[in-house]
C-alpha positions as CSV (number, residue, x, y, z in Angstrom):
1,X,-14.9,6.7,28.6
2,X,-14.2,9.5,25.8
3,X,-17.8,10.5,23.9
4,X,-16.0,8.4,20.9
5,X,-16.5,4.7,22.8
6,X,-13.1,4.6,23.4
7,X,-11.8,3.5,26.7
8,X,-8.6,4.6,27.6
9,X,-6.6,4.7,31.1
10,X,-3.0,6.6,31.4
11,X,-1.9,4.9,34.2
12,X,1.6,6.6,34.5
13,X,3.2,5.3,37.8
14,X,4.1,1.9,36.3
15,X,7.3,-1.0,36.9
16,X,7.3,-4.1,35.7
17,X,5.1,-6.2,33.8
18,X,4.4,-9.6,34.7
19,X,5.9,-12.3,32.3
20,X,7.9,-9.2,30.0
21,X,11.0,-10.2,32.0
22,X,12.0,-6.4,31.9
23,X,11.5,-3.3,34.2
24,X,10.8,-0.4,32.6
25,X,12.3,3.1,34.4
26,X,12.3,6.5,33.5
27,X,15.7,7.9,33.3
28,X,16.9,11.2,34.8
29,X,16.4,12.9,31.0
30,X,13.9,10.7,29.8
31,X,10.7,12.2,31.6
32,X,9.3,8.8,32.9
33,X,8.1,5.6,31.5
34,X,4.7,5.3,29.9
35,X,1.6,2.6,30.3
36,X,-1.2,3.3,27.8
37,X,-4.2,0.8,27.4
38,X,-7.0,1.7,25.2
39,X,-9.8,-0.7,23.6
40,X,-11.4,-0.3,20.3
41,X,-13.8,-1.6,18.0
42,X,-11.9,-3.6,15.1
43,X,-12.5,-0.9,12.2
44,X,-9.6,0.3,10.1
45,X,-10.1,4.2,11.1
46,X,-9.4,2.9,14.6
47,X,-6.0,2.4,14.0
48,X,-5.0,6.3,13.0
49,X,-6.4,7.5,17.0
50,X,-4.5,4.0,18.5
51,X,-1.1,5.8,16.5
52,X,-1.8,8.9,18.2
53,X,-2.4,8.1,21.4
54,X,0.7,5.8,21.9
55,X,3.3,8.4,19.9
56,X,1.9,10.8,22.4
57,X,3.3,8.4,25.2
58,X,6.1,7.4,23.6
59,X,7.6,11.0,22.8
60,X,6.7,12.4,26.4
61,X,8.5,9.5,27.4
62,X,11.7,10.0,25.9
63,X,11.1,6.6,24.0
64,X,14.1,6.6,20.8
65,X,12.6,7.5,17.8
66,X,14.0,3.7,16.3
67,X,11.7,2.1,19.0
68,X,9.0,4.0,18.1
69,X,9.0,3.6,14.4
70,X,9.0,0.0,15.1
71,X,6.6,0.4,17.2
72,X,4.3,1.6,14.6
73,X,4.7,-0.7,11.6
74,X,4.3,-3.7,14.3
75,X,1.0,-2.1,15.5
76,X,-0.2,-1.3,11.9
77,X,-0.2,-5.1,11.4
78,X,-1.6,-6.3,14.6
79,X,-4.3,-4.1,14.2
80,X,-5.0,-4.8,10.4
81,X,-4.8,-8.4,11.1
82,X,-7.5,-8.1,13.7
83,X,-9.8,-6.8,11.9
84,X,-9.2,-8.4,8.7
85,X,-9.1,-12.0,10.2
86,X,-9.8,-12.0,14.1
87,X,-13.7,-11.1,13.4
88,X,-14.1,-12.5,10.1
89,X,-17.1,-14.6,10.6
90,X,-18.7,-12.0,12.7
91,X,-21.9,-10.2,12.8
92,X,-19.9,-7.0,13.9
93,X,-16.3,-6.1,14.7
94,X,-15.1,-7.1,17.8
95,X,-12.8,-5.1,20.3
96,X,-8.7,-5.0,19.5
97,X,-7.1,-3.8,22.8
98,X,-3.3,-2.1,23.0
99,X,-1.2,-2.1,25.7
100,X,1.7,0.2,25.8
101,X,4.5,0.0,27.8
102,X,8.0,2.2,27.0
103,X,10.9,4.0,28.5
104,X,13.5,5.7,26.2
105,X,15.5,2.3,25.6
106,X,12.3,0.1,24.9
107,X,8.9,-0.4,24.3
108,X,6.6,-3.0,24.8
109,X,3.6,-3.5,23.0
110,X,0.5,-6.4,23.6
111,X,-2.4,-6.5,20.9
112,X,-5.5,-8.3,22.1
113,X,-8.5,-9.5,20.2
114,X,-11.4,-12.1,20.8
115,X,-11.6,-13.3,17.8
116,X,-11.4,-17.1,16.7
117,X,-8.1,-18.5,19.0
118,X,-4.9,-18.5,16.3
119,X,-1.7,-18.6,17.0
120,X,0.2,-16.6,14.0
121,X,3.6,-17.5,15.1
122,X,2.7,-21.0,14.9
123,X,3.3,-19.9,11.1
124,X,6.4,-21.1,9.1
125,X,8.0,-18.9,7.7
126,X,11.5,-19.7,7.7
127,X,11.5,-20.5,4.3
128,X,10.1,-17.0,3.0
129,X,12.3,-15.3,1.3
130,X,14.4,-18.0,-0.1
131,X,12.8,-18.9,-3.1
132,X,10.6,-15.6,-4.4
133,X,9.4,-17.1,-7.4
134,X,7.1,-19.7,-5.5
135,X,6.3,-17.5,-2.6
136,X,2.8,-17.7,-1.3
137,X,0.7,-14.9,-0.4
138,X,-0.4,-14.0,3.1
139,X,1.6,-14.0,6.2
140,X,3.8,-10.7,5.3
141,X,2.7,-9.0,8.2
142,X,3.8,-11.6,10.9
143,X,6.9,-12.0,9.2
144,X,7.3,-8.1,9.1
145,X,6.6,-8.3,13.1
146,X,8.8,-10.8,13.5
147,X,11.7,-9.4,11.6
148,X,11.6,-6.0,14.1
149,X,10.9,-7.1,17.2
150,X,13.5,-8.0,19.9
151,X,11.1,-10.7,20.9
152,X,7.6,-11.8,20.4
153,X,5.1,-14.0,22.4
154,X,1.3,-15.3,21.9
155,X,-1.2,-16.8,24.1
156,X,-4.8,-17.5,24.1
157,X,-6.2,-16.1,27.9
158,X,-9.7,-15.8,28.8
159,X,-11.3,-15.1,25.5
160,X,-8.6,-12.8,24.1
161,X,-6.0,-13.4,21.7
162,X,-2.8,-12.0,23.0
163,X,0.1,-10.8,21.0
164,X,3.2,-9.2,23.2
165,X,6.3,-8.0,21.4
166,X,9.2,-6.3,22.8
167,X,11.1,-4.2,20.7
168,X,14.8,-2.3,22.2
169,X,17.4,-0.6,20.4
């Protein structure tokens, strides 16, 4: 536990996630793959350390700098919608915990809350961008995350709110 609250673990000898249907290996050049996890409270100046932490993975890694800018606009939306919406209702924010998984082809990235159980891809937003002049507010982030990752996946499991996406160039 750093003296900020913040628990993190840099577990660095890491395979295969369960359910991500993809193996993650370091490559001769690449270093080798990275597993970050680190839990905060759900307060918008948590999101600049969360950045920092996971580009420090990411680069030691080898991870492609296409992945990783990715990476960071899907996380900045994640992480805003948690604590804008996840924690609404409550007397005090919540936790948001990241999960980080890359190599140099590949990253992927699971945002957990316990806020109220929604589903955002549950969302429909096929329609979006068809018609500007009667589009609705709200929703732009998911259909930002949407738009970059390779694929994306929610469940509700235990209390948390569970976002994985898998971005790959």
């Amino acid at each position: 536990m750093r003296p900020c609250g913040t628990d993190c673990r840099n577990l660095r000898l890491f395979h295969h996630i369960p359910g991500c249907g993809r193996s993650f290996r370091g490559k001769k050049d690449a270093g080798r793959p990275a597993l970050k996890t680190c839990e905060y409270p759900a307060i918008q100046e948590n999101l600049r350390p969360v950045l920092s932490l996971l580009s420090e993975e990411m680069i030691a890694c080898g991870t492609q700098t296409t992945v990783r800018q990715k990476i960071f606009i899907i996380l900045e939306e994640l992480f805003f919608n948690a604590v804008e919406h996840a924690y609404a209702n409550a007397p005090a924010p919540g936790p948001v915990r990241v999960t980080l998984v890359a190599d140099m082809d590949a990253a992927d990235l699971v945002v957990e809350d316990r806020g109220t159980p929604f589903n955002p891809l549950e969302v429909d937003d096929t329609d979006r961008l068809k018609n500007l002049a009667t589009l609705t507010e709200g929703h732009a982030g998911i259909f930002l995350v949407k738009t970059l990752a390779t694929s994306l996946d929610y469940s509700y499991e235990n209390g948390w709110n569970r976002i994985r996406v898998l971005v790959s160039d």
